[in-house]
BALOBA-1460 file (C-alpha; in Angstrom, 3 decimals):
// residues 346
<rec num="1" residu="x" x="13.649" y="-22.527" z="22.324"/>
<rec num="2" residu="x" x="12.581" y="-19.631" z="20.440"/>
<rec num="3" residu="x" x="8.649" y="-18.947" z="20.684"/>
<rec num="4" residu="x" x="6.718" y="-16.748" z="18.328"/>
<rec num="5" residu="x" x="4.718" y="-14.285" z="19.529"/>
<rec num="6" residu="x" x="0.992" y="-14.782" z="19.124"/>
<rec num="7" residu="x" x="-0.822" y="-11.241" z="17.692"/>
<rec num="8" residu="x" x="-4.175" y="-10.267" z="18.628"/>
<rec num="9" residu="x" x="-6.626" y="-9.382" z="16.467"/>
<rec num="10" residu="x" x="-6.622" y="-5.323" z="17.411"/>
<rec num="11" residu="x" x="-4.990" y="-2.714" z="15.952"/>
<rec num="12" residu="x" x="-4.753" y="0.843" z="17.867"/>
<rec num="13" residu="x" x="-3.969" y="4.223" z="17.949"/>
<rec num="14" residu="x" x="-2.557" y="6.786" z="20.156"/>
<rec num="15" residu="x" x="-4.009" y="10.536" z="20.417"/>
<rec num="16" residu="x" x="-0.829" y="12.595" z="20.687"/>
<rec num="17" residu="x" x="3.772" y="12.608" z="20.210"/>
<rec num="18" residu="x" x="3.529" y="10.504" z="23.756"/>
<rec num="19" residu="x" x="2.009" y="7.642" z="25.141"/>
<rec num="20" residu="x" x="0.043" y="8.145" z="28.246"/>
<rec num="21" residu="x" x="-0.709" y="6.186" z="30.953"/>
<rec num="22" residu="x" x="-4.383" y="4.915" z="29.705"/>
<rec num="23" residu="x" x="-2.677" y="4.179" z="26.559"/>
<rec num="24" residu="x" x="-0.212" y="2.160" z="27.705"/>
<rec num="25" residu="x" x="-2.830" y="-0.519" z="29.280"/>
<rec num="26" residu="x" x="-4.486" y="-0.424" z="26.316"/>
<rec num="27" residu="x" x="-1.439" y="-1.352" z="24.305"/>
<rec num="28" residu="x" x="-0.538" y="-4.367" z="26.754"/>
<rec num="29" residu="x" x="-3.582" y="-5.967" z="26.451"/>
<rec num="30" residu="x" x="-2.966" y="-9.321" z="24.672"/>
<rec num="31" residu="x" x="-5.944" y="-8.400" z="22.126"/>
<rec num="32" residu="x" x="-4.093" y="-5.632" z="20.611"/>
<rec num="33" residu="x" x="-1.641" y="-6.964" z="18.168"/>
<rec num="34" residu="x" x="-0.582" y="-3.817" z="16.314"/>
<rec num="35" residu="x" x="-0.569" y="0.045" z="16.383"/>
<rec num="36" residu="x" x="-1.158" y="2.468" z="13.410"/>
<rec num="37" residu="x" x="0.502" y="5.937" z="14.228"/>
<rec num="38" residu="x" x="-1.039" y="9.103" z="11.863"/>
<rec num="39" residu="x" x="0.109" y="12.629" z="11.621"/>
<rec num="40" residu="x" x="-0.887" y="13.905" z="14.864"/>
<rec num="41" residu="x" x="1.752" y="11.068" z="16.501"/>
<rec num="42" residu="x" x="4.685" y="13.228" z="14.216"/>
<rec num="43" residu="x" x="6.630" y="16.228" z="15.411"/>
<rec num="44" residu="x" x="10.425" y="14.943" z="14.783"/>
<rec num="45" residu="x" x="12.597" y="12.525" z="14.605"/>
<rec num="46" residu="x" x="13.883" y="12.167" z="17.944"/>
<rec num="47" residu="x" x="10.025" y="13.033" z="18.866"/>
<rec num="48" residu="x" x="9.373" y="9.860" z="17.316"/>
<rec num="49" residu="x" x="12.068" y="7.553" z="17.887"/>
<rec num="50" residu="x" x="11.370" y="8.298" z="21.487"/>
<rec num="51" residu="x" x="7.251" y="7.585" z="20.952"/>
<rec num="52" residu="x" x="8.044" y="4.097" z="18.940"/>
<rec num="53" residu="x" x="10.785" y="3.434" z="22.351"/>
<rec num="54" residu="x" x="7.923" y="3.732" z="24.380"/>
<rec num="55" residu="x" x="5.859" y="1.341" z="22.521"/>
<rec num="56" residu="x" x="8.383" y="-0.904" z="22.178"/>
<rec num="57" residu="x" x="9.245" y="-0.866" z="25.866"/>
<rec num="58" residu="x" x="5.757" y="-1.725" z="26.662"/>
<rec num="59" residu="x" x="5.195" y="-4.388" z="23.741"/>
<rec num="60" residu="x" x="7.981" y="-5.907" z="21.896"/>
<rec num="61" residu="x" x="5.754" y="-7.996" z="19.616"/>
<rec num="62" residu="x" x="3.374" y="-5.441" z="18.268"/>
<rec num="63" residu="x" x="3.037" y="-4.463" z="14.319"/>
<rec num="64" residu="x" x="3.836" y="-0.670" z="14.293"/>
<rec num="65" residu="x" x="2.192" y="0.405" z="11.439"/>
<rec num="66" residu="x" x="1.694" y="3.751" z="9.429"/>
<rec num="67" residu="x" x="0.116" y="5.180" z="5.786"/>
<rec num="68" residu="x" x="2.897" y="6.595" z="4.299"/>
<rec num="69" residu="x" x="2.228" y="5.768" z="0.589"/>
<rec num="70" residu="x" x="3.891" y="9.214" z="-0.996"/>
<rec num="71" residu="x" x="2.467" y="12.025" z="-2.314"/>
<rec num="72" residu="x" x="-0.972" y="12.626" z="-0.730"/>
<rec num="73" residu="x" x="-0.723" y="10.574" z="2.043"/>
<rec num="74" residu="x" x="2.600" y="10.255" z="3.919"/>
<rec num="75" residu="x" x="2.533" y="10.640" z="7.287"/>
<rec num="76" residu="x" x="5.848" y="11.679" z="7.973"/>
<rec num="77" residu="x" x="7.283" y="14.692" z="6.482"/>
<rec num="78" residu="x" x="10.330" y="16.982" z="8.540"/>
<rec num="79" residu="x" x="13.175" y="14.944" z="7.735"/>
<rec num="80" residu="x" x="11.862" y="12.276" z="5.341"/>
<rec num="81" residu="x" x="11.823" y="12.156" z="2.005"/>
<rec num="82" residu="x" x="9.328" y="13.301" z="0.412"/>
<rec num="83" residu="x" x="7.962" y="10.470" z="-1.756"/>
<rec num="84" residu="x" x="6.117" y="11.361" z="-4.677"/>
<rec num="85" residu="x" x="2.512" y="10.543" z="-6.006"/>
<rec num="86" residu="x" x="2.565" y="6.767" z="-7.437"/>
<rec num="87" residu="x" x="0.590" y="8.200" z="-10.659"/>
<rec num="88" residu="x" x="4.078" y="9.730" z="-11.568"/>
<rec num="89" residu="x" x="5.514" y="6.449" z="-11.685"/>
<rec num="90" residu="x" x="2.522" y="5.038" z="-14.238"/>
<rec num="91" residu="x" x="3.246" y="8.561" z="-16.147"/>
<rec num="92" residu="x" x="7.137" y="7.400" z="-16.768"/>
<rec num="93" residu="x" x="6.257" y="3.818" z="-17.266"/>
<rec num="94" residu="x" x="4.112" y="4.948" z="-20.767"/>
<rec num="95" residu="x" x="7.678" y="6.807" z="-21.646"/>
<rec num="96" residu="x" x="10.280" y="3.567" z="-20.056"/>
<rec num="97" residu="x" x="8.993" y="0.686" z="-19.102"/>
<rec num="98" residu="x" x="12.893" y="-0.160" z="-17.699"/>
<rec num="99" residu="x" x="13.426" y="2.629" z="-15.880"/>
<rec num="100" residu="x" x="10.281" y="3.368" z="-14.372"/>
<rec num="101" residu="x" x="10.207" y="-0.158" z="-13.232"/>
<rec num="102" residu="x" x="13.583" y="0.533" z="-12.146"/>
<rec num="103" residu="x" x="12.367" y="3.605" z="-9.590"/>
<rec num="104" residu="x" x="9.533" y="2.076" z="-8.758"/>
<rec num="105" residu="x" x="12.090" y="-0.725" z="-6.736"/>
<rec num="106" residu="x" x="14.191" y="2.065" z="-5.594"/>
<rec num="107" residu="x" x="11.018" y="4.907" z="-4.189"/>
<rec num="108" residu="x" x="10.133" y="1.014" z="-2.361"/>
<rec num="109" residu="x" x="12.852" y="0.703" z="-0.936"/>
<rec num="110" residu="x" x="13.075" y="4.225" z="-0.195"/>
<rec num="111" residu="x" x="10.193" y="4.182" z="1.627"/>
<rec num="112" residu="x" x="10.512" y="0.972" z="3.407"/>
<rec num="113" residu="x" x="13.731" y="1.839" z="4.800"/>
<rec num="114" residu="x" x="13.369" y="5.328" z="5.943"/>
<rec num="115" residu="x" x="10.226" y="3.973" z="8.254"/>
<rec num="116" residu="x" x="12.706" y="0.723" z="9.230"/>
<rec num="117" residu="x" x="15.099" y="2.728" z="10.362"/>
<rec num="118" residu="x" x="13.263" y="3.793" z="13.228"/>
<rec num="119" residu="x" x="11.363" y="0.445" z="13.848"/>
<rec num="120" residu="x" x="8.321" y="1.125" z="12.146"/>
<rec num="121" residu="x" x="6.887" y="-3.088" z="10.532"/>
<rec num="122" residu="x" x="5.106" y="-1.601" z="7.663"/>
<rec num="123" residu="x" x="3.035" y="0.845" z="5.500"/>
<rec num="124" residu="x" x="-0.235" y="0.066" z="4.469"/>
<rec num="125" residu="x" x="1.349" y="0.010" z="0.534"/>
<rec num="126" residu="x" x="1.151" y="0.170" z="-2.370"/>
<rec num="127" residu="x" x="-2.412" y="0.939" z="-3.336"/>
<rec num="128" residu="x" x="-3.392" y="-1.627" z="-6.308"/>
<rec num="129" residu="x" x="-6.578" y="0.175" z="-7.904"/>
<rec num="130" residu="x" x="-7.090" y="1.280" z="-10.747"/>
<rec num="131" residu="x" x="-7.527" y="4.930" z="-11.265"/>
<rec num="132" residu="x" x="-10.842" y="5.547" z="-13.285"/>
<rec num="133" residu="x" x="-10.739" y="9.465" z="-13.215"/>
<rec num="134" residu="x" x="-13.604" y="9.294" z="-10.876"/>
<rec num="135" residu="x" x="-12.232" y="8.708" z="-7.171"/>
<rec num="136" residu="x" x="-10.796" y="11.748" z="-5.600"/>
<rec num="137" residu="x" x="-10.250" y="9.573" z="-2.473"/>
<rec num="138" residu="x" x="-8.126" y="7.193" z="-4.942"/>
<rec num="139" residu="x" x="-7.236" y="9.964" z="-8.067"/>
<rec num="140" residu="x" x="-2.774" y="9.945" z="-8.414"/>
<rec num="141" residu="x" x="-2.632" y="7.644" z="-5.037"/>
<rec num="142" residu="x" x="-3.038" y="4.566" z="-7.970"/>
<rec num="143" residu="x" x="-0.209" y="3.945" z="-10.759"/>
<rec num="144" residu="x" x="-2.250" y="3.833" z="-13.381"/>
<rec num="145" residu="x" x="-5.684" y="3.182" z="-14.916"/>
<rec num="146" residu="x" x="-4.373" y="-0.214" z="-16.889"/>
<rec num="147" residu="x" x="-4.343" y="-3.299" z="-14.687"/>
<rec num="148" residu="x" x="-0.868" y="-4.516" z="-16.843"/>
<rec num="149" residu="x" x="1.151" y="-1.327" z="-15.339"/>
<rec num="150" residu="x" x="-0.131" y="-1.400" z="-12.378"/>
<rec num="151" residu="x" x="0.962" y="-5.371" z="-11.454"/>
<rec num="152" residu="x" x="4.337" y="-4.639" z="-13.158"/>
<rec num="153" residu="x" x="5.105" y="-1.885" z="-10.875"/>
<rec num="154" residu="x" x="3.677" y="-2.489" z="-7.944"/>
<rec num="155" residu="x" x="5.669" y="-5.701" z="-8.472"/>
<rec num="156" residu="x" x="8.797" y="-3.222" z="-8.343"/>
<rec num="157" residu="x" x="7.686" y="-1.627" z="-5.585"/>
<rec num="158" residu="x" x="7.005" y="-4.327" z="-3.100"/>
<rec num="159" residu="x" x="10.218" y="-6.134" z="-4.600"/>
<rec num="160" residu="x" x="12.479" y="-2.738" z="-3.045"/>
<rec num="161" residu="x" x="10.122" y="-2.803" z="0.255"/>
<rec num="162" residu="x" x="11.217" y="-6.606" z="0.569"/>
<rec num="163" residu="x" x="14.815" y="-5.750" z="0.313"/>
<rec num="164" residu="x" x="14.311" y="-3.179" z="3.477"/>
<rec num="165" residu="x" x="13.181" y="-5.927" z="5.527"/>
<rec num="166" residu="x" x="9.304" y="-4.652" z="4.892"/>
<rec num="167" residu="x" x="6.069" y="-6.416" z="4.125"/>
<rec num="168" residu="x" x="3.554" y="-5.329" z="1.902"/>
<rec num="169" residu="x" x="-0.402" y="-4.567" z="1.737"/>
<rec num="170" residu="x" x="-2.682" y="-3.980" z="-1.188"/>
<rec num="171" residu="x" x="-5.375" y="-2.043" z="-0.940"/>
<rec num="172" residu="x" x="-8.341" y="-1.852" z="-1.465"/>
<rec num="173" residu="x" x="-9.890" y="-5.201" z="-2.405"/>
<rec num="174" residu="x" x="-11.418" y="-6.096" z="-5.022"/>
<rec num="175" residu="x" x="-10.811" y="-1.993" z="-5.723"/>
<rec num="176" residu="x" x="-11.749" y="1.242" z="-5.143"/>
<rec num="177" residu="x" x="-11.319" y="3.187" z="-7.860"/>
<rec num="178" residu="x" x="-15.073" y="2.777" z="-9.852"/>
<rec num="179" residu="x" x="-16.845" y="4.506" z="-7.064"/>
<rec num="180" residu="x" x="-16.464" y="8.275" z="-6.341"/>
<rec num="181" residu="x" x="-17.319" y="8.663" z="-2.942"/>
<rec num="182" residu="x" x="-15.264" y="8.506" z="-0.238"/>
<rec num="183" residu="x" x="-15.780" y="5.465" z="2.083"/>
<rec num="184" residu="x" x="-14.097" y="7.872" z="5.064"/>
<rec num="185" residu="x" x="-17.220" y="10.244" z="5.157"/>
<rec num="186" residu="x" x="-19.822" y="7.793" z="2.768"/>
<rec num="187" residu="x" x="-21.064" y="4.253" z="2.199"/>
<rec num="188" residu="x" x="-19.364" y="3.957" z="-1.304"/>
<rec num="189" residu="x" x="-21.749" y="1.553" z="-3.785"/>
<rec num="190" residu="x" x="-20.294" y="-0.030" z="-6.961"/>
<rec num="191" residu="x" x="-22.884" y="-1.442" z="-9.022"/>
<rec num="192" residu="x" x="-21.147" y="-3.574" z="-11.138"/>
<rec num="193" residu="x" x="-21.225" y="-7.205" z="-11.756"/>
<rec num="194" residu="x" x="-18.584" y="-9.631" z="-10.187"/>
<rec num="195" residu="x" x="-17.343" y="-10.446" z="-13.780"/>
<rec num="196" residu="x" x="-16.490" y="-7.132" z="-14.298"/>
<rec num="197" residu="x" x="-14.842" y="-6.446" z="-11.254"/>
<rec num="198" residu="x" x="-13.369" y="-9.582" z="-12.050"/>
<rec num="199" residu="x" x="-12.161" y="-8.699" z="-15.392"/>
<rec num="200" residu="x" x="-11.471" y="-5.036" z="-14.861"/>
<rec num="201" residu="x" x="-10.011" y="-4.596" z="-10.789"/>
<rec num="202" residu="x" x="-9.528" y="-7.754" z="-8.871"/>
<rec num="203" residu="x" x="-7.080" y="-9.103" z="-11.675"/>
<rec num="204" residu="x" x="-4.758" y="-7.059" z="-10.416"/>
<rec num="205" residu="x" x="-4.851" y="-8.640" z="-6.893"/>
<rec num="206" residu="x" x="-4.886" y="-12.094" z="-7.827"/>
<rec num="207" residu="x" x="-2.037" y="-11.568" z="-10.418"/>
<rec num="208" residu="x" x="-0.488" y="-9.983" z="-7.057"/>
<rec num="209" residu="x" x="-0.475" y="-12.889" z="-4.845"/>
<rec num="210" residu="x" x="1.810" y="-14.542" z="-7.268"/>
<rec num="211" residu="x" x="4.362" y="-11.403" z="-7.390"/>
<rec num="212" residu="x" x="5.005" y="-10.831" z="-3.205"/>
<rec num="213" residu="x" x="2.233" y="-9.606" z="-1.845"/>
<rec num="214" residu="x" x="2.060" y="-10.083" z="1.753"/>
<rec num="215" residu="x" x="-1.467" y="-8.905" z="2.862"/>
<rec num="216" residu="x" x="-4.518" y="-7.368" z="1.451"/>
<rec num="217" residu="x" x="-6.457" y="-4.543" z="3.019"/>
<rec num="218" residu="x" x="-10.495" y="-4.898" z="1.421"/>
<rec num="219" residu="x" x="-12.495" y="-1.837" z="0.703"/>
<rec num="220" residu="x" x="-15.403" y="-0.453" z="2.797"/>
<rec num="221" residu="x" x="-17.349" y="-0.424" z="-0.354"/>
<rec num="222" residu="x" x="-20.690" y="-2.455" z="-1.236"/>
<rec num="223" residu="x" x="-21.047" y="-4.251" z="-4.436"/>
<rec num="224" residu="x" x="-25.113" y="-5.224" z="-4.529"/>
<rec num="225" residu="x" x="-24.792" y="-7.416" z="-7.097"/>
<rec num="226" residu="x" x="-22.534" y="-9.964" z="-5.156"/>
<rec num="227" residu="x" x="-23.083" y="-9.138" z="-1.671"/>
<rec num="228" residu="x" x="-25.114" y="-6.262" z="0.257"/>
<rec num="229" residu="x" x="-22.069" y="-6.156" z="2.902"/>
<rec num="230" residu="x" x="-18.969" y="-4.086" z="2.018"/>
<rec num="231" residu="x" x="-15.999" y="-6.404" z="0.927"/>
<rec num="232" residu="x" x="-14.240" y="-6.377" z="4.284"/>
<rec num="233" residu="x" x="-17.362" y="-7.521" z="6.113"/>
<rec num="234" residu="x" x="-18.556" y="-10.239" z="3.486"/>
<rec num="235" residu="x" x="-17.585" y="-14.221" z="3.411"/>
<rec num="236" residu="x" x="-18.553" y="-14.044" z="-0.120"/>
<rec num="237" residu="x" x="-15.842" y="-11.514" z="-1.042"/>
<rec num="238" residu="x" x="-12.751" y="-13.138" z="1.666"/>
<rec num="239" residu="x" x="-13.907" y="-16.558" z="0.438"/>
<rec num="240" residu="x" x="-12.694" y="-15.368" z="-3.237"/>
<rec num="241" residu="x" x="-9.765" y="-14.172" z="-1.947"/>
<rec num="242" residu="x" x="-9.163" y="-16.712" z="0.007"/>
<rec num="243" residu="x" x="-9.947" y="-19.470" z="-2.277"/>
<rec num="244" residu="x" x="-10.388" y="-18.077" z="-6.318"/>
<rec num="245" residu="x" x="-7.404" y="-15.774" z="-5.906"/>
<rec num="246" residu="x" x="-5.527" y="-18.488" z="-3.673"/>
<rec num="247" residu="x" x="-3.967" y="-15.284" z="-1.267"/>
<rec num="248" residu="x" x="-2.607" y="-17.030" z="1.902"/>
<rec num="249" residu="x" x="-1.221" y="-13.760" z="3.465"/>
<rec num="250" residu="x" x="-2.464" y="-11.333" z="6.119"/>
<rec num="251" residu="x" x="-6.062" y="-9.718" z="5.718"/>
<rec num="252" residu="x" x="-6.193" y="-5.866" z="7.665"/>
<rec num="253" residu="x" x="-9.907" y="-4.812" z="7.855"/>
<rec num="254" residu="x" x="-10.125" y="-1.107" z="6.857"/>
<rec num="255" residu="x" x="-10.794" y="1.592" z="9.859"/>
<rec num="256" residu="x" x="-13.548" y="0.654" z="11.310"/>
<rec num="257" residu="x" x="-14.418" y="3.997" z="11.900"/>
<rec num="258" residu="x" x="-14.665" y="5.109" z="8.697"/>
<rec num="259" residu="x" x="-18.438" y="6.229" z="7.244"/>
<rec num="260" residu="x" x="-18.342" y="3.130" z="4.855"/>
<rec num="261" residu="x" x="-18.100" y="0.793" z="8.143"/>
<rec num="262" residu="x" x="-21.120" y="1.802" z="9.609"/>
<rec num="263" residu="x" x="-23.516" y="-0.604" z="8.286"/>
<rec num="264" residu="x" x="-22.410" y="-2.913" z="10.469"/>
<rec num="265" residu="x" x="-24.081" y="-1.347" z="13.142"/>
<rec num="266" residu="x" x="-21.626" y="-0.331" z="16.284"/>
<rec num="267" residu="x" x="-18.070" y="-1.047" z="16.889"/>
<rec num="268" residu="x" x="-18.613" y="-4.267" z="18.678"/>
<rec num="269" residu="x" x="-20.554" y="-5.633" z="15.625"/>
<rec num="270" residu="x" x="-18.533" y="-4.214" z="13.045"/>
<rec num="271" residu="x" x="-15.250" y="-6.196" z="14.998"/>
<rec num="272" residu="x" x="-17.260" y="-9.492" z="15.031"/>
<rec num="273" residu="x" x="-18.182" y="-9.075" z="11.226"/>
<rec num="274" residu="x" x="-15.184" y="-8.299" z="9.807"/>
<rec num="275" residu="x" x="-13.126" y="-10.997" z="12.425"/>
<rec num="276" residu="x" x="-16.389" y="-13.621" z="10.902"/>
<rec num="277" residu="x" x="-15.768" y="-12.654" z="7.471"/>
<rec num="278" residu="x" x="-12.106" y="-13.780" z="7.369"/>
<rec num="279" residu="x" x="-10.004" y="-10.900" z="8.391"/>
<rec num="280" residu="x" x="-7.153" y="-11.006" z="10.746"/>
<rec num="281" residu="x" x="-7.202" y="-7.803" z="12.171"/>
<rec num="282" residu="x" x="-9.364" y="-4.970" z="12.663"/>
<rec num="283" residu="x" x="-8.193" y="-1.182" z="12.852"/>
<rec num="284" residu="x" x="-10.179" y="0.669" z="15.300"/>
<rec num="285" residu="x" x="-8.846" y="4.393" z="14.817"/>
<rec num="286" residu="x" x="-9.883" y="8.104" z="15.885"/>
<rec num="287" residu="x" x="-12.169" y="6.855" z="18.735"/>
<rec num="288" residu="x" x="-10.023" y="5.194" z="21.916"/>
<rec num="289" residu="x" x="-13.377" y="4.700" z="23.783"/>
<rec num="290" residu="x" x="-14.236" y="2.267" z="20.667"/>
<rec num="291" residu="x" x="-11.051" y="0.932" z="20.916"/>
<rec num="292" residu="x" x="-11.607" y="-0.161" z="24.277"/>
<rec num="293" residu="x" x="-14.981" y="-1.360" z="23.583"/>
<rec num="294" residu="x" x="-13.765" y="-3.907" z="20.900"/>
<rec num="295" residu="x" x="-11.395" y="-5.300" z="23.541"/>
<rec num="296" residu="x" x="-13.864" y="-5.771" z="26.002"/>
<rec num="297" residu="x" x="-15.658" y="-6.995" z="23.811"/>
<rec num="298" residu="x" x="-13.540" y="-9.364" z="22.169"/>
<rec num="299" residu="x" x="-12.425" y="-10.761" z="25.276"/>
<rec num="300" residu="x" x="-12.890" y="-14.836" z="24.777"/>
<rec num="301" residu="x" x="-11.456" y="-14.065" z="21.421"/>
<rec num="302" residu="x" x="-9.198" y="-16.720" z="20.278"/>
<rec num="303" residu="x" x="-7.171" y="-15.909" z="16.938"/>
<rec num="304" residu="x" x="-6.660" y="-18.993" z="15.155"/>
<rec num="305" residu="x" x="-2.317" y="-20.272" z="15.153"/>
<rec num="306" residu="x" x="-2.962" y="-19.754" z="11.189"/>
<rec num="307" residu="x" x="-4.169" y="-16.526" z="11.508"/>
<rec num="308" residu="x" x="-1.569" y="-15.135" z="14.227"/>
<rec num="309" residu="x" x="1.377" y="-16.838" z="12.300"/>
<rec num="310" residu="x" x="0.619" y="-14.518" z="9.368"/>
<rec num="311" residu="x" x="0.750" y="-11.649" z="11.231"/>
<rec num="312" residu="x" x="3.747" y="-12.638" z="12.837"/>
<rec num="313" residu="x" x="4.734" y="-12.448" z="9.219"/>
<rec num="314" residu="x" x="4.105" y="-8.464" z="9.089"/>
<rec num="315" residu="x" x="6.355" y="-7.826" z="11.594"/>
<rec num="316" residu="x" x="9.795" y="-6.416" z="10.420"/>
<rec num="317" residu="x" x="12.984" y="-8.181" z="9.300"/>
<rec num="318" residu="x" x="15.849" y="-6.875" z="8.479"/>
<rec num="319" residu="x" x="16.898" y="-2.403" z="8.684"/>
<rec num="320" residu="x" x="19.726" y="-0.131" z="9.350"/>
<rec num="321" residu="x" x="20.162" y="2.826" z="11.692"/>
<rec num="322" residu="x" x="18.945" y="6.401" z="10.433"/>
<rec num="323" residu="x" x="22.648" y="7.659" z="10.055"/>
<rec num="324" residu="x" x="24.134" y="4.597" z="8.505"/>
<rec num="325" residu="x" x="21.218" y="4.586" z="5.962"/>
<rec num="326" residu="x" x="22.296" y="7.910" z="4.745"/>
<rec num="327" residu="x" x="25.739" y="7.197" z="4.206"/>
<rec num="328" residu="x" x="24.755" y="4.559" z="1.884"/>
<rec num="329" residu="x" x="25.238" y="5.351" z="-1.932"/>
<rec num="330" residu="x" x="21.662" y="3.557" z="-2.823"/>
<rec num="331" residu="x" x="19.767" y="6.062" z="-0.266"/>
<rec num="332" residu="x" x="21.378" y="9.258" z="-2.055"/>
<rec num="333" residu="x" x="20.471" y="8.271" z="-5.019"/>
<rec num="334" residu="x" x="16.931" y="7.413" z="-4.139"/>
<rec num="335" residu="x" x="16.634" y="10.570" z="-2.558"/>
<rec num="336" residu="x" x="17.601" y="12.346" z="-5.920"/>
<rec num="337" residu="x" x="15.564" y="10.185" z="-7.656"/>
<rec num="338" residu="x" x="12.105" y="11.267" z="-5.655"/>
<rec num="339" residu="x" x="13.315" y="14.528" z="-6.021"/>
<rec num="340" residu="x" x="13.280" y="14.383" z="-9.759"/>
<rec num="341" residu="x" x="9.871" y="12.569" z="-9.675"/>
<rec num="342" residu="x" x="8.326" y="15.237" z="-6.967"/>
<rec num="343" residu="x" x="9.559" y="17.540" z="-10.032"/>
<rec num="344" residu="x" x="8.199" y="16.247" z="-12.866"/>
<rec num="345" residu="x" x="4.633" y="15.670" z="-10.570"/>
<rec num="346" residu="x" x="4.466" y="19.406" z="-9.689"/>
């Protein structure tokens, strides 16, 4: 009988291309359920083929994760394709609606299956907020500024991700984009009211939930006038995606070392708000003595079967090897397609 694995409620990172010995315990402790690999974990191909053998040696039933939206942030670069900003794609869509559509399916799949080919579950993707000309942090990472583009392609985009065997995550409930600081180095505050949000940003999510998306990763940003704790931390904001927007998928808490985390108070107490609020899992990056601290201290933690099954969810289907994916016609053209798009961009 085939038994699923249950996920804890952790996810990690490593400091370097290799795992080390500390690492490794850290990684096999049943809290951790997943892995997030940046940059700094990148030096080749074979560099990390051999770095995601290691972690799959020591846990077959983690989620490997990594941010490798395009443009800005992509995490991988020597080798890969480079993807291009998703604000090119809203750009083509006000010229095509068809075609952009059309390669905003194919720069998914794209994506998805360059990072399944070497065993990698997801990438925190796409991002669903709406770009208001204000957020550098957000800026050309968003499709567009109008909520009806942004569902339509986005729609595209996780519908090519699905067909490489990868789930999806929206980010950054109920959105980002109104506030211009940066919840990495500051406690972002959006003073609008929750029908505006409503109305304007978290539309687009619920409209979402009906068009494949698999989890939802909340912003670190406060909105005073429905609750004084950033959306990831607050019952009031998971209970309306829970319940209003009827999303049934995986919740990721943001890093929880990020500035906009840190009215939580420590580590410990930023793990037991966001796991109280309604999240799955918690990301606990840049600091490994944190890391270890939120294991300790969630040691009687007990995810619910609900909760673990939807992680389970995360994990990847179906991929192909590295050198059968580029002998297929759909990757070559994909390729020339970002190429054209990285382009236009420049």
């Amino acid at each position: 009988m085939h038994i699923e694995p249950k996920l804890g409620p952790v996810m990690i990172d490593f400091e370097g291309l290799h795992l080390t010995t500390s690492e490794i315990s850290r990684l096999v402790d049943p809290l951790v359920g997943g892995v997030i690999l940046f940059t700094r974990n990148f030096e080749s191909q074979a560099q990390l083929a051999s770095l995601i053998g290691q972690i799959r040696a020591a846990r077959r039933d983690v989620i490997i994760a990594v941010d490798h939206e395009g443009g800005r942030v992509q995490r991988f670069r020597e080798g890969f394709t480079k993807l291009p900003c998703m604000q090119t794609l809203g750009m083509a869509y006000e010229i095509n609606k068809e075609n952009a559509l059309r390669d905003a399916k194919e720069l998914g799949w794209l994506m998805a299956s360059e990072l399944r080919a070497f065993d990698i579950d997801i990438s925190f993707a796409p991002v669903m907020d709406r770009d208001y000309g204000i957020s550098d942090v957000i800026g050309d990472r968003a499709f567009s500024s109008d909520p009806t583009i942004i569902v339509a392609l986005c729609s595209a985009f996780i519908a090519g991700m699905h067909e490489a065997g990868m789930a999806s995550t929206g980010k950054h409930f109920p959105g980002h984009g109104a506030v211009s600081a940066d919840s990495h180095v500051d406690i972002p505050v959006d003073g609008r009211s929750l029908e505006e949000i409503t109305s304007h940003d978290m539309r687009i999510f619920k409209e979402m939930c009906e068009h494949g998306m698999d989890a939802v990763m909340p912003a670190h940003v406060i909105y005073p006038k429905v609750d004084d704790q950033p959306a990831g931390f607050s019952r009031i904001w998971i209970d309306i995606l829970r319940n209003d927007c009827q999303f049934s998928g995986v919740i990721f808490s943001d890093d929880l070392s990020m500035e906009g985390a840190t009215v939580a108070g420590g580590f410990e107490a930023r793990a037991d708000a966001a796991l109280s609020a309604g999240c799955d899992m918690v990301l606990v990056c840049n600091n490994p003595l944190a890391a270890d601290a939120v294991v300790t201290h969630l040691a009687d933690f007990e995810s619910s079967a609900q909760s673990s099954a939807r992680l389970t969810n995360m994990l990847g289907k179906t991929r192909i090897g590295w050198a059968e994916l580029r002998q297929t016609e759909r990757w070559r053209n994909a390729v020339k397609l970002a190429n054209q798009l990285n382009s236009r961009g420049a």
